[in-house]
Residue frames relative to the residue before (quaternion, step in Angstrom):
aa qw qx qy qz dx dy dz
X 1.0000 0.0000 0.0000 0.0000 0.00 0.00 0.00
X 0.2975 -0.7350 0.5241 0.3108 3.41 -0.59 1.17
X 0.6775 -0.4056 0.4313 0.4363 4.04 -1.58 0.24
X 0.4283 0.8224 -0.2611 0.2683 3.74 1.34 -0.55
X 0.8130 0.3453 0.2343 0.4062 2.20 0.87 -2.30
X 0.5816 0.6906 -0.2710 0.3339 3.25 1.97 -0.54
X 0.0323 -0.6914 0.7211 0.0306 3.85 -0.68 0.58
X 0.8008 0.1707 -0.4305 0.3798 2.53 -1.40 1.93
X 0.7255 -0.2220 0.3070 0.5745 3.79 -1.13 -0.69
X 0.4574 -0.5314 0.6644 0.2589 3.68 -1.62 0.44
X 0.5824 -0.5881 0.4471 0.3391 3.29 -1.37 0.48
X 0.6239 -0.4574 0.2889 0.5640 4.21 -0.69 0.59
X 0.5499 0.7131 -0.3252 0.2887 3.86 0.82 -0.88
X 0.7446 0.2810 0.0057 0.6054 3.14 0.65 -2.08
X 0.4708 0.5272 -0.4990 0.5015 3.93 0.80 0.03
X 0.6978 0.5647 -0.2538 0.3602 3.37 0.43 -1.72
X 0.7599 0.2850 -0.2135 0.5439 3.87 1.15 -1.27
X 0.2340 0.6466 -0.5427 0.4823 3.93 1.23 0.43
X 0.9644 0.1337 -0.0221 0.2270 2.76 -0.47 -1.39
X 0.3040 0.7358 -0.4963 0.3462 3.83 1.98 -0.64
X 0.7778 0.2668 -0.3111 0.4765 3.40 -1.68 0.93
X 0.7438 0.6236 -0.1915 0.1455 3.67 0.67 -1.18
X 0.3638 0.8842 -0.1611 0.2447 2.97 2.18 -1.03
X 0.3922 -0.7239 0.4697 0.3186 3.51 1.04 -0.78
X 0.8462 -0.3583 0.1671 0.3574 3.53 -0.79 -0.40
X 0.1112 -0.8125 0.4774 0.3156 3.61 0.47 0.70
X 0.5166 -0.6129 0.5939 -0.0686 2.15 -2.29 1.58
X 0.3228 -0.7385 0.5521 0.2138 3.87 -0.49 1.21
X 0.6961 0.3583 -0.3288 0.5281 4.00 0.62 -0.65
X 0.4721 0.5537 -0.5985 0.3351 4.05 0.62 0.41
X 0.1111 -0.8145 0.5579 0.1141 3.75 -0.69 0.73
X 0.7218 0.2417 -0.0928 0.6419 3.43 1.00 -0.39
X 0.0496 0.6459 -0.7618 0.0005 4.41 -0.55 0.37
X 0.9525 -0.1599 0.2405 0.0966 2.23 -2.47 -0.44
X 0.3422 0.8163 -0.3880 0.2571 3.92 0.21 0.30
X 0.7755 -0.3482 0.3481 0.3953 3.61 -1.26 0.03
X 0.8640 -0.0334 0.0351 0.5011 3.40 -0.49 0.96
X 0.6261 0.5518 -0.4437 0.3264 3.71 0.90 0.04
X 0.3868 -0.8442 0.3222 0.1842 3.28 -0.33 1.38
X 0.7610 0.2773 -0.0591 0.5836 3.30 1.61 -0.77
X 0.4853 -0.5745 0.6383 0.1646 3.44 -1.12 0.40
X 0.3150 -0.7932 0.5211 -0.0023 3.77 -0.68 1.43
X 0.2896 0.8962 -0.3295 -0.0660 3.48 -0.38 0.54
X 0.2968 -0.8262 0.2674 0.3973 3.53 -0.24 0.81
X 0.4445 -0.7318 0.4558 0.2432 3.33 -0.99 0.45
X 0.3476 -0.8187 0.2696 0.3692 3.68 -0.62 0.14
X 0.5566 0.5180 -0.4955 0.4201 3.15 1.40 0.85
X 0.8051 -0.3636 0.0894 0.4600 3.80 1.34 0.88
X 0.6926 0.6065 -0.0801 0.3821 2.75 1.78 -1.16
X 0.5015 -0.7278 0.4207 0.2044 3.58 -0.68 0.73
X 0.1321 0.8246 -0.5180 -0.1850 3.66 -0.77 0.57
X 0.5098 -0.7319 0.4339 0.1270 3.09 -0.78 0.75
X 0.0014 0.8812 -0.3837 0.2761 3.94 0.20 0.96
X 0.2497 0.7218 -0.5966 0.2463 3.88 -0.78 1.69
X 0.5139 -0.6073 0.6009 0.0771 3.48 -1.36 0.46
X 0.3376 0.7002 -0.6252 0.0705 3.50 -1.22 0.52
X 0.4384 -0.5965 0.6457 0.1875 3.49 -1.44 1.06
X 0.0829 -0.7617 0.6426 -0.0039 3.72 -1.28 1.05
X 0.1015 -0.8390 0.5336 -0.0311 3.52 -0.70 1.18
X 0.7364 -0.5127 0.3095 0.3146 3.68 -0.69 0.81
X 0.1909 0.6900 -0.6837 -0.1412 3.52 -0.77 -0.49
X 0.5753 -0.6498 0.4318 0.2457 3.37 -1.21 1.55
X 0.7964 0.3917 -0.2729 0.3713 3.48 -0.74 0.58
X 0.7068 0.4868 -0.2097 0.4685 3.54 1.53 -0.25
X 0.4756 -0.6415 0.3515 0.4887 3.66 -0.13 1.07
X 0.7082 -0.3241 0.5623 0.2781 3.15 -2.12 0.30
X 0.8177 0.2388 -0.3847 0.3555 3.41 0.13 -0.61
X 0.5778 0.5775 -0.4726 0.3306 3.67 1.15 -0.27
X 0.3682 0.4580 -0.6017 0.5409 3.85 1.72 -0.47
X 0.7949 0.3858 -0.4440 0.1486 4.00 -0.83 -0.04
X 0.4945 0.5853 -0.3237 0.5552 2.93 1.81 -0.37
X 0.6920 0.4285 -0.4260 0.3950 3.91 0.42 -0.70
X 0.5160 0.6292 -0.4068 0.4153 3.72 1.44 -1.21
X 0.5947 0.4011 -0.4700 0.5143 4.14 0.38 -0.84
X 0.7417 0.5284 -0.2956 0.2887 2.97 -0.55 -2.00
X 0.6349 0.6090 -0.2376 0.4119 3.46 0.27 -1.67
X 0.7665 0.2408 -0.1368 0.5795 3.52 0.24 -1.26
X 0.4536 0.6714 -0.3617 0.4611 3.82 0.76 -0.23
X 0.7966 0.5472 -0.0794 0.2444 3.26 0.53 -1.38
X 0.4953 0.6372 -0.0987 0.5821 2.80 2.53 -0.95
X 0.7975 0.2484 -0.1313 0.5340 3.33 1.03 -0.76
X 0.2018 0.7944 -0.3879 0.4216 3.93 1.34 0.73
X 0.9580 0.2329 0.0253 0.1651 2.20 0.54 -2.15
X 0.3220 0.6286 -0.3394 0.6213 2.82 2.21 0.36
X 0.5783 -0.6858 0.3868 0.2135 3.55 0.55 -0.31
X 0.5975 0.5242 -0.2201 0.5655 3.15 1.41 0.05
X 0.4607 -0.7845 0.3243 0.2591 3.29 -0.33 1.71
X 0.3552 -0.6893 0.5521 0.3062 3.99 -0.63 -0.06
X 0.2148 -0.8234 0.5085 -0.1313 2.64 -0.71 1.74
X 0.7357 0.2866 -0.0253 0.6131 4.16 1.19 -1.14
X 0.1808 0.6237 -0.7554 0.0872 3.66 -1.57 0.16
X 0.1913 -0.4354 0.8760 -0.0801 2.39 -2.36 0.94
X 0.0923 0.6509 -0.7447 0.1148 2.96 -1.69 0.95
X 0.3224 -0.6320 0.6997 0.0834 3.63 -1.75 1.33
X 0.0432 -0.6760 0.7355 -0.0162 3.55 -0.58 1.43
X 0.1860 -0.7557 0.6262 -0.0460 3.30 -1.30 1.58
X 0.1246 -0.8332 0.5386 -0.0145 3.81 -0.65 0.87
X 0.4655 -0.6021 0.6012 0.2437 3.41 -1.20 0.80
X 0.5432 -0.5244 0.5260 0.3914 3.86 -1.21 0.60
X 0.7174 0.2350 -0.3370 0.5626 3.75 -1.03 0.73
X 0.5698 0.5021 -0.5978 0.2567 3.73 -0.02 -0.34
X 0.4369 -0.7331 0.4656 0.2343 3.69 -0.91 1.07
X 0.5461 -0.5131 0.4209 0.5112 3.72 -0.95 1.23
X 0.8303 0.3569 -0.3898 0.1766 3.69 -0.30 -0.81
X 0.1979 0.6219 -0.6292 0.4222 3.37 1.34 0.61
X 0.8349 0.4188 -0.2093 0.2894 2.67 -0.12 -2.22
X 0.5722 0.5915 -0.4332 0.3676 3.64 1.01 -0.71
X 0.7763 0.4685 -0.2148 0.3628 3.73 1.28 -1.59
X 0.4772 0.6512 -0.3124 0.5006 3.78 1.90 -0.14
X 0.7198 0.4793 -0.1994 0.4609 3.74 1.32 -1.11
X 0.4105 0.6038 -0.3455 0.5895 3.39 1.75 -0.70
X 0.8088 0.4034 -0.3088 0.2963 3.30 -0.52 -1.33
X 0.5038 0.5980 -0.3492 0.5164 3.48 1.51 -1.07
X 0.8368 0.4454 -0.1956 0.2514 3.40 0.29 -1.03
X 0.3772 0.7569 -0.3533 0.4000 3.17 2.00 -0.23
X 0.7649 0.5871 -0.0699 0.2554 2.56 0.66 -2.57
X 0.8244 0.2506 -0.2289 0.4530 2.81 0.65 -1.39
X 0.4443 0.6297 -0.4646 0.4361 3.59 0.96 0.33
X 0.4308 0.7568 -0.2948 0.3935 3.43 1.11 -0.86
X 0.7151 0.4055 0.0920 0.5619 3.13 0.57 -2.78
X 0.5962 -0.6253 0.4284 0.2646 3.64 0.49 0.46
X 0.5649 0.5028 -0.4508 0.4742 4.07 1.46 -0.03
X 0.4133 -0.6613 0.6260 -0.0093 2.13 -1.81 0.90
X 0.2658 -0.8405 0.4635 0.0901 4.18 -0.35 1.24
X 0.1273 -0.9506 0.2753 -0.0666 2.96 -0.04 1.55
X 0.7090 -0.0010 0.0212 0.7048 3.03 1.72 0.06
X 0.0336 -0.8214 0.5551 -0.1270 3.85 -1.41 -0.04
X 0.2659 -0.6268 0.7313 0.0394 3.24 -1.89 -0.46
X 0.0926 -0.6435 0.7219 -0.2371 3.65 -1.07 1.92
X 0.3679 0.7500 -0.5271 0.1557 3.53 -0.72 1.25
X 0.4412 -0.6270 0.6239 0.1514 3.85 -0.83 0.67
X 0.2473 0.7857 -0.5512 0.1331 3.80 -0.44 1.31
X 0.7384 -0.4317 0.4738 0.2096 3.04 -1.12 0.50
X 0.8956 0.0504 -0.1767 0.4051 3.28 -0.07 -0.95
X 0.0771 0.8893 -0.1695 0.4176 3.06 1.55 1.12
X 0.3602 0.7536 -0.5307 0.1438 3.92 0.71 -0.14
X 0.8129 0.0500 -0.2803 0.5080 4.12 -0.26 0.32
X 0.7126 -0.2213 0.5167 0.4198 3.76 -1.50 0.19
X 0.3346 0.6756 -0.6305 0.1847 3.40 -0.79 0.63
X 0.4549 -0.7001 0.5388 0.1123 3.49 -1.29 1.57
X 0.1561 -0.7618 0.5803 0.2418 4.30 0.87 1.08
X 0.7403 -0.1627 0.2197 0.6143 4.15 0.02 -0.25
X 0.1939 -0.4545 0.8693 -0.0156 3.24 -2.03 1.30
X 0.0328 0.6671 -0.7438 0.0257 3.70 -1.49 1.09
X 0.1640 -0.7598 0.6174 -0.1205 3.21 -0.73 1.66
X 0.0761 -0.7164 0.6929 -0.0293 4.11 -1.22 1.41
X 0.0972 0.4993 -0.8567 -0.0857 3.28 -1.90 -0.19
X 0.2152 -0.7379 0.5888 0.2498 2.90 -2.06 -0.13
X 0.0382 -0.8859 0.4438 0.1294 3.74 -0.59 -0.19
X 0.6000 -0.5269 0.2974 0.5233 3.87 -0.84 0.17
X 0.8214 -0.3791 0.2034 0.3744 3.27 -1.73 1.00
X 0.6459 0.6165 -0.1452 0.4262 3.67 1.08 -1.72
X 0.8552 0.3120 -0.0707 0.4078 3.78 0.75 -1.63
X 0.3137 0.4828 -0.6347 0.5154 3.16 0.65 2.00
X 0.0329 -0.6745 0.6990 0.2353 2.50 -2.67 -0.01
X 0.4347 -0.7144 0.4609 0.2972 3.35 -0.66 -0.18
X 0.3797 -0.7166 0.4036 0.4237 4.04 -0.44 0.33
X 0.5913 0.3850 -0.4702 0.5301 4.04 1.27 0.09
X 0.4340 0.7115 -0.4992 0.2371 3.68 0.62 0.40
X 0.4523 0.6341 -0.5464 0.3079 4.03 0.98 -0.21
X 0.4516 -0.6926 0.5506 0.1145 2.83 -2.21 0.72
X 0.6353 -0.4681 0.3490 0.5055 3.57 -1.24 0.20
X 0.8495 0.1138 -0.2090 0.4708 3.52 -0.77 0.96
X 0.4438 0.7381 -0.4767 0.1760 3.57 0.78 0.22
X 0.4004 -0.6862 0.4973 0.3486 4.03 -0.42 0.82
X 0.3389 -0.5643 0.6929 0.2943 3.64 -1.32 1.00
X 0.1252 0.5862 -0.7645 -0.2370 3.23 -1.69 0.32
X 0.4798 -0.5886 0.6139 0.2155 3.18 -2.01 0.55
X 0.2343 -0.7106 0.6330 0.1984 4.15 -0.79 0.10
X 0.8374 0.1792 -0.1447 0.4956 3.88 -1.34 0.14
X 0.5743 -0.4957 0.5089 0.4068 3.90 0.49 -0.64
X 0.7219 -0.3053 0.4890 0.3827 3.98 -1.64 -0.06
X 0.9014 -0.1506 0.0975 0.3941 3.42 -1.83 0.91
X 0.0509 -0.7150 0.6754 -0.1733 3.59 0.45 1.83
X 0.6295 0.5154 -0.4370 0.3838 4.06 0.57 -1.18
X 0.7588 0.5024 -0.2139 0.3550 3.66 0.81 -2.08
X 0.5842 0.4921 -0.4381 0.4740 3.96 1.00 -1.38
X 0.6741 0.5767 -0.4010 0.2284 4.00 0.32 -0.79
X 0.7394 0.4143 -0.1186 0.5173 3.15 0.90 -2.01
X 0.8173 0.4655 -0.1475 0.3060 3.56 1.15 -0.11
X 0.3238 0.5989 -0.2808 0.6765 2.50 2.26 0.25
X 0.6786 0.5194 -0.2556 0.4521 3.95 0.73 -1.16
X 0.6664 0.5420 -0.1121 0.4997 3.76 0.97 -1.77
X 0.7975 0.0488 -0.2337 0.5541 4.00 0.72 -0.76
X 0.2007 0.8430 -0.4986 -0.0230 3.60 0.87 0.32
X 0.3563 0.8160 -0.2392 0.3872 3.38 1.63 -0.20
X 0.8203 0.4560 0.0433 0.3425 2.58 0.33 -1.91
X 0.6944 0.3819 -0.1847 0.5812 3.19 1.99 -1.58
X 0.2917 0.7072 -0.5673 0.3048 3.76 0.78 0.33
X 0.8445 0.0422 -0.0072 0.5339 3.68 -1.26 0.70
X 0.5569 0.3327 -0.4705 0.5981 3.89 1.11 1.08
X 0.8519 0.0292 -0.0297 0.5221 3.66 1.06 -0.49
X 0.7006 -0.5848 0.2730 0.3044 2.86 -0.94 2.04
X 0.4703 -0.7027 0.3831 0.3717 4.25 -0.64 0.41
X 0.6385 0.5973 -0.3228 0.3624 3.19 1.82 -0.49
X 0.5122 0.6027 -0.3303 0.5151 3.48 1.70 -0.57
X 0.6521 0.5850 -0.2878 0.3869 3.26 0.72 -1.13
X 0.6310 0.4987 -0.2610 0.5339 3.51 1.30 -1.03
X 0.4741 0.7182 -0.3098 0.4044 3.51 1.24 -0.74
X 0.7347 0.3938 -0.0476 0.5503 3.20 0.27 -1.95
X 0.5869 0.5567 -0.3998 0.4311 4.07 0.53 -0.38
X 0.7603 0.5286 -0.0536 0.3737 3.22 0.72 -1.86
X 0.4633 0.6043 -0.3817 0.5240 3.52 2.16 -0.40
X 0.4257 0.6105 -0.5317 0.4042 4.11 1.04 -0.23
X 0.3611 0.8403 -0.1465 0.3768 3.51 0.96 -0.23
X 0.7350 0.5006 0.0887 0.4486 2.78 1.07 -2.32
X 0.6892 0.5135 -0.3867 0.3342 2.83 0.85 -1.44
X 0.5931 0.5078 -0.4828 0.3965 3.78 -0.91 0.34
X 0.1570 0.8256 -0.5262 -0.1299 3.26 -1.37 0.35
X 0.0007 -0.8546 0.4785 -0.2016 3.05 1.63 1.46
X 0.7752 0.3447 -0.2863 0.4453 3.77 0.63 -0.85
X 0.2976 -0.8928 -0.1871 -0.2816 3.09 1.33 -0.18
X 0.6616 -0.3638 0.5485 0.3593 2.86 -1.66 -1.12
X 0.6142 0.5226 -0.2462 0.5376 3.77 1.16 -0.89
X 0.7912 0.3543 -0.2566 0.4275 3.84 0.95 -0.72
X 0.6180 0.4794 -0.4352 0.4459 3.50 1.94 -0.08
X 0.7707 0.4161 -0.3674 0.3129 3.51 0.73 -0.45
X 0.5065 0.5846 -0.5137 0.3711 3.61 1.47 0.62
X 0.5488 0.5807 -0.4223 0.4283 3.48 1.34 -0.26
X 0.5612 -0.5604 0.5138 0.3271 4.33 0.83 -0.37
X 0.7759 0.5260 -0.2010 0.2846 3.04 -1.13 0.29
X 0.6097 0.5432 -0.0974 0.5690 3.30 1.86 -1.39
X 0.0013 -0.9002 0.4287 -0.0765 3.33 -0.11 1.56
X 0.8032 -0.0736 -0.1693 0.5663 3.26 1.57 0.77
X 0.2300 -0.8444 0.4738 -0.0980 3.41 -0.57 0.35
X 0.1472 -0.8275 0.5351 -0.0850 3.35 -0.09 1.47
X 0.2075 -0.7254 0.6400 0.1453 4.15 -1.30 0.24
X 0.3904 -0.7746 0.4386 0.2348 3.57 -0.02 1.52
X 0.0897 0.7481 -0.6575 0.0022 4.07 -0.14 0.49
X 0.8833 0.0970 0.1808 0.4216 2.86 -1.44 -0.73
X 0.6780 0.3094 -0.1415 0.6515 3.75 -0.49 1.15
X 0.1874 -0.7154 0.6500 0.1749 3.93 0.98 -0.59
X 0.9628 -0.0442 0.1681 0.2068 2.83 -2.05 -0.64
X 0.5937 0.6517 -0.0991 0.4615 2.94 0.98 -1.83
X 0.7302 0.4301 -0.1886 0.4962 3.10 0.23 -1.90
X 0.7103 0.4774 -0.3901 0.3398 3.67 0.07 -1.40
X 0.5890 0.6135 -0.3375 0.4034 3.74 0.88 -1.01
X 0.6624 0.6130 -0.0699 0.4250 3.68 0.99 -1.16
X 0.5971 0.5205 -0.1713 0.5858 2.92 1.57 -1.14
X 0.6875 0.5135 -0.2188 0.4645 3.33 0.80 -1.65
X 0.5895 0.6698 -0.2307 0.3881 3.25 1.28 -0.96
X 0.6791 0.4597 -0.0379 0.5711 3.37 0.81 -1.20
X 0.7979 0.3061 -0.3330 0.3985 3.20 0.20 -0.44
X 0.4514 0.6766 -0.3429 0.4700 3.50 1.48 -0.58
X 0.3258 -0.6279 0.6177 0.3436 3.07 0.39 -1.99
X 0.7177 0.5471 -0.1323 0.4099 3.26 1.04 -0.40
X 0.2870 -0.6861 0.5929 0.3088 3.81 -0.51 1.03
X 0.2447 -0.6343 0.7203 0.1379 3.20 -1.95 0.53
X 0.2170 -0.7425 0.6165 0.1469 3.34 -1.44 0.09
X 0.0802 -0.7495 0.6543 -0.0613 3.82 0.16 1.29
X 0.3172 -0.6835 0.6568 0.0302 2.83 -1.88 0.82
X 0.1339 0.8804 -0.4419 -0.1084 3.74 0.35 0.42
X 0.4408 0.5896 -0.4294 0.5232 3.38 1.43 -0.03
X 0.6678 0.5878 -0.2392 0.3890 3.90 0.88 0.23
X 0.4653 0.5101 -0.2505 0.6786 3.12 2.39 -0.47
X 0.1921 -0.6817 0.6900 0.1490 3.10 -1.52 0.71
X 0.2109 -0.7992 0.5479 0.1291 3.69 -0.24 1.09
X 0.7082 -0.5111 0.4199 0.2467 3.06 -1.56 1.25
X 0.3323 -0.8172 0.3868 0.2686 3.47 -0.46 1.40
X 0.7446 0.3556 -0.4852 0.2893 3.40 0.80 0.26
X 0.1627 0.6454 -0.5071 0.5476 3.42 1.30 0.93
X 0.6124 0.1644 -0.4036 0.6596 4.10 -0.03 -0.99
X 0.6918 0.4469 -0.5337 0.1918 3.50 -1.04 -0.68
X 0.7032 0.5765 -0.0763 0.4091 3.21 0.82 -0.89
X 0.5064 0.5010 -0.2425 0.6586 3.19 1.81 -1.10
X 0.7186 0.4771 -0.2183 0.4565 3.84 0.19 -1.15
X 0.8151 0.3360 -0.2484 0.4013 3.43 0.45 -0.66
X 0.6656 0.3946 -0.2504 0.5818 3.52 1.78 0.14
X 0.1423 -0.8588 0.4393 0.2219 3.10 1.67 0.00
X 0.2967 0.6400 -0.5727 0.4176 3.54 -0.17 2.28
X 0.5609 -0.6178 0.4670 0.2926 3.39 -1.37 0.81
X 0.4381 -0.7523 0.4757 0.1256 3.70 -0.32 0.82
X 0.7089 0.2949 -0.1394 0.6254 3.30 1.25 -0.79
X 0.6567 0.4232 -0.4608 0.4210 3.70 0.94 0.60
X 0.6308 0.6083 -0.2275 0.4246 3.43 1.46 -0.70
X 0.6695 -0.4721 0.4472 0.3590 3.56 -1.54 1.75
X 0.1807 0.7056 -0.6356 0.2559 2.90 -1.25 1.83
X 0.3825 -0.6919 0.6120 -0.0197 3.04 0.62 2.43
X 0.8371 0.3961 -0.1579 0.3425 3.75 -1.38 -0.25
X 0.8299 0.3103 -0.1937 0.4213 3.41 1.16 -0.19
X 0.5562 -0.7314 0.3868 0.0783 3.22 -0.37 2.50
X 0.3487 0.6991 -0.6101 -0.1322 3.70 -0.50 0.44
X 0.4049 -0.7137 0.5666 0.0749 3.71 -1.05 1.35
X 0.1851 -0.5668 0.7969 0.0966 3.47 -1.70 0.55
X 0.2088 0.7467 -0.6237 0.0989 3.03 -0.71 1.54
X 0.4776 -0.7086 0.3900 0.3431 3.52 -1.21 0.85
X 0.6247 -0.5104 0.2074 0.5534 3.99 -0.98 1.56
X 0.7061 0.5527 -0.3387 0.2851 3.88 0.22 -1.13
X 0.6486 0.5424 -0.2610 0.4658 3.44 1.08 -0.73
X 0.5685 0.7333 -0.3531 0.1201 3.78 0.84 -0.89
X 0.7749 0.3973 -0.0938 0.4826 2.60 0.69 -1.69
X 0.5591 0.3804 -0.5297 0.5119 3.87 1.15 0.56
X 0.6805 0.4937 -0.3438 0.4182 3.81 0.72 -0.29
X 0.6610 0.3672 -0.4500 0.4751 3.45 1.12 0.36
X 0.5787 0.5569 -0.4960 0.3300 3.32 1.31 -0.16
X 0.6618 0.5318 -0.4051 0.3393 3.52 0.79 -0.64
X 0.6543 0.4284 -0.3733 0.4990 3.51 1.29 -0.53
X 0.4730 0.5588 -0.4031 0.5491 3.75 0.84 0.02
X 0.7468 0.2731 -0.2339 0.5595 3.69 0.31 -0.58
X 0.6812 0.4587 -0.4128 0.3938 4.05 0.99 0.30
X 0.3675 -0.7371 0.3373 0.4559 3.22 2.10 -0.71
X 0.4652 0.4696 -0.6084 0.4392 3.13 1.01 1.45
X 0.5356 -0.6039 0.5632 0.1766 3.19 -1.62 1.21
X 0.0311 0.8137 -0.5780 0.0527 3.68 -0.89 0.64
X 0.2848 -0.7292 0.6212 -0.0373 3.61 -1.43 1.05
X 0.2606 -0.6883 0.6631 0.1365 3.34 -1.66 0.65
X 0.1980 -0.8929 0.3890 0.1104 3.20 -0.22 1.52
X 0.6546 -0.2039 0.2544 0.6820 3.44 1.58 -0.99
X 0.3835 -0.7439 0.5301 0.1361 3.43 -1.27 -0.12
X 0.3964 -0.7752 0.4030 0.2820 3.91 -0.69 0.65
X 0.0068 0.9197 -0.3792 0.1020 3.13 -0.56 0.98
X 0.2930 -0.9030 0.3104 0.0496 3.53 0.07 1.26
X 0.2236 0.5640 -0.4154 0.6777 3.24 1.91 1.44
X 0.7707 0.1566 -0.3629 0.4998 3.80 0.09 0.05
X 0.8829 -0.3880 0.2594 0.0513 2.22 -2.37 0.82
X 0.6921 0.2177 0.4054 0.5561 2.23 1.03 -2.96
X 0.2964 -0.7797 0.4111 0.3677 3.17 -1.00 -0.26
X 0.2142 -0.8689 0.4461 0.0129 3.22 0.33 0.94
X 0.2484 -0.7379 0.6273 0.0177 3.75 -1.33 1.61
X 0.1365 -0.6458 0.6741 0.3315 3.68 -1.29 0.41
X 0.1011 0.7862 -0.5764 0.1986 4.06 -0.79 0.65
X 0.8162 -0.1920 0.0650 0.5410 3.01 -0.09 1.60
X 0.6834 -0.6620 0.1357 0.2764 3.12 0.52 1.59
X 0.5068 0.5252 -0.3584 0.5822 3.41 1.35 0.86
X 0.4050 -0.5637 0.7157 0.0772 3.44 -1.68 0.90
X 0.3301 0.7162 -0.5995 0.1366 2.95 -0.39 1.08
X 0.6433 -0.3761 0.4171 0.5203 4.32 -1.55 -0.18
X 0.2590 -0.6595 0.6493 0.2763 3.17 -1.48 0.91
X 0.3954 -0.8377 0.3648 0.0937 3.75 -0.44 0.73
X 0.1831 -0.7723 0.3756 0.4786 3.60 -0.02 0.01
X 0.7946 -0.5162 0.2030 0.2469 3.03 -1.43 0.63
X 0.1617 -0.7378 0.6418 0.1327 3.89 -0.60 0.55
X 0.8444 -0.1452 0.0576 0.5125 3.75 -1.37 -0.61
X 0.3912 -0.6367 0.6090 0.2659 3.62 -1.14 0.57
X 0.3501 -0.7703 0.4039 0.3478 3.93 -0.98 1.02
X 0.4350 0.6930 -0.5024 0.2796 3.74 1.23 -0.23
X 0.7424 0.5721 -0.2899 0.1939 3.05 0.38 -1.01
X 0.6914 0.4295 -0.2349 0.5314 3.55 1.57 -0.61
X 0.6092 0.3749 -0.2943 0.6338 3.58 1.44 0.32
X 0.3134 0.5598 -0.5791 0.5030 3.67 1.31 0.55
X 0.8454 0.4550 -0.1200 0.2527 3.04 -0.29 -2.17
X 0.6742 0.5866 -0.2234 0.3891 3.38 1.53 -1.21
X 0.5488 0.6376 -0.1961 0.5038 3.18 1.68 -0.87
X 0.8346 0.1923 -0.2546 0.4490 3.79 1.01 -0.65
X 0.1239 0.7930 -0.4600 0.3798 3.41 1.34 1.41
């Protein structure tokens, strides 16, 4: 696929040469930058302290109130900074508007922002509200979201150890089964039962993995932590993979995906475990630590899985998936994104 032609993120590769050289001025207190799968940006502070810092653009999806675009804008950008362990604490956000959109959209998008992140304990410190031309739906241009914490109480997502178990939280492509369940709901009528359908809607929900990610690393033990986006599962694992250094071995023929996830997979005919999947937590945790870090997510009502473990005896990384052994790979095009677009035809 030429860069031309590409919809969505580049793969870590062609991101990685995008942008090489581009970085601005290096920065002695940056402890963590820009890389595969690293959701946040590390910084040191000069009273010792660490601050933790990321960015994300939020786009609509037709059919889903206005105020839930404000709920994904926290959460979304939230989620980046979780998973480092360091609570969000600040935001900014650029709300962008098509000419004619009425103020009280815009009034009922800025509310919702303000719920959320009031909810999560942030506080919104600054921004951008504008009416543009070249503009044609609501559209969040970047939400930047910080906390800080002591020097010690971070992690990083390339931070796993030799043998640490991956768990996974909620199941595979929580972001895609929602917005794509909502976009062809048409289409899946009388292919999928209305109660699944309500199923897969109600996963909008999901998206977020502020609770989480904040309640596994107070338990110890949880030595890095990744948010599946773009690339899904698959991708995040690769990411985690790479950035660590360390091959993993995942078993996905061991997960039982949420049946309306297959239904949904099958009837759009897409890889569940490649597809953008905001809301799903995957953790490096050491073997001793697991089984307390799924109780707490068991007692929050988040479902959780042992996908495989990292392990510095292989080669390769290497997936079971559909009864084959085969290379986990790094990610290339993500499949939501052409059944996004196709869906609001």
């Amino acid at each position: 696929m030429s860069m031309s032609n590409l919809v969505g993120k580049p793969s870590p590769s062609r991101l990685q040469a995008l942008v090489q050289g581009a970085l601005g001025k290096p920065c002695k207190s940056l402890l963590v930058g820009p890389g595969p799968g690293l959701d946040a940006a590390i910084l040191q502070t000069a009273d010792g302290r660490v601050m933790a810092i990321a960015e994300d653009p939020i786009f609509p999806a037709p059919g889903l109130p206005l105020d839930i675009m404000g709920w994904f804008t926290v959460h979304i950008g939230a989620s980046d900074i979780a998973v480092t362990g360091v609570k969000p604490e600040f935001m900014t956000y650029t709300l962008l508007l098509p000419l004619g959109c009425p103020e009280e959209d815009a009034r009922t998008i800025i509310s919702s922002i303000s719920r959320a992140a009031e909810d999560l304990g942030i506080s919104i410190v600054g921004g951008h509200t504008g009416w543009y031309g070249a503009v044609t739906v609501p559209t969040v241009g970047g939400v930047t979201v910080w906390g800080t914490a002591d020097q010690d109480a971070w992690i990083s997502p390339g931070g796993a150890k030799d043998g640490d178990l991956i768990l996974m939280t909620k199941g595979p492509c929580i972001e895609a089964a929602a917005l794509l369940s909502i976009v062809h709901h048409e289409r899946l009528q009388g292919n999928i039962s209305e109660e699944m359908l309500a199923t897969l809607r109600a996963r909008v929900d999901q998206i977020t993995v502020v609770e989480d990610a904040l309640h596994a690393f107070k338990v110890g033990g949880v030595h890095a932590m990744h948010d599946a986006t773009e690339g899904g599962v698959q991708g995040g694992l690769w990411e985690m993979s790479t950035s660590s250094g360390l091959p993993v071995m995942v078993d996905f023929d061991g997960v039982e995906i949420p049946a309306d996830i297959v239904a949904l997979a099958r009837e759009l005919d897409f890889d569940p475990w490649q597809a953008i999947s905001e809301g799903t937590l995957l953790a490096a945790v050491e073997p001793e630590q697991v089984q307390e870090v799924q109780r707490v997510w068991a007692d929050l009502g988040i479902d959780s899985y042992i996908l495989g473990k990292f392990d510095s005896s292989l080669k390769e990384n290497t997936v079971l998936k559909n009864g084959q052994s085969q290379p986990l790979l790094e990610p290339d095009s993500d499949p939501f994104w052409d059944l996004f677009f196709a869906g609001l035809q």
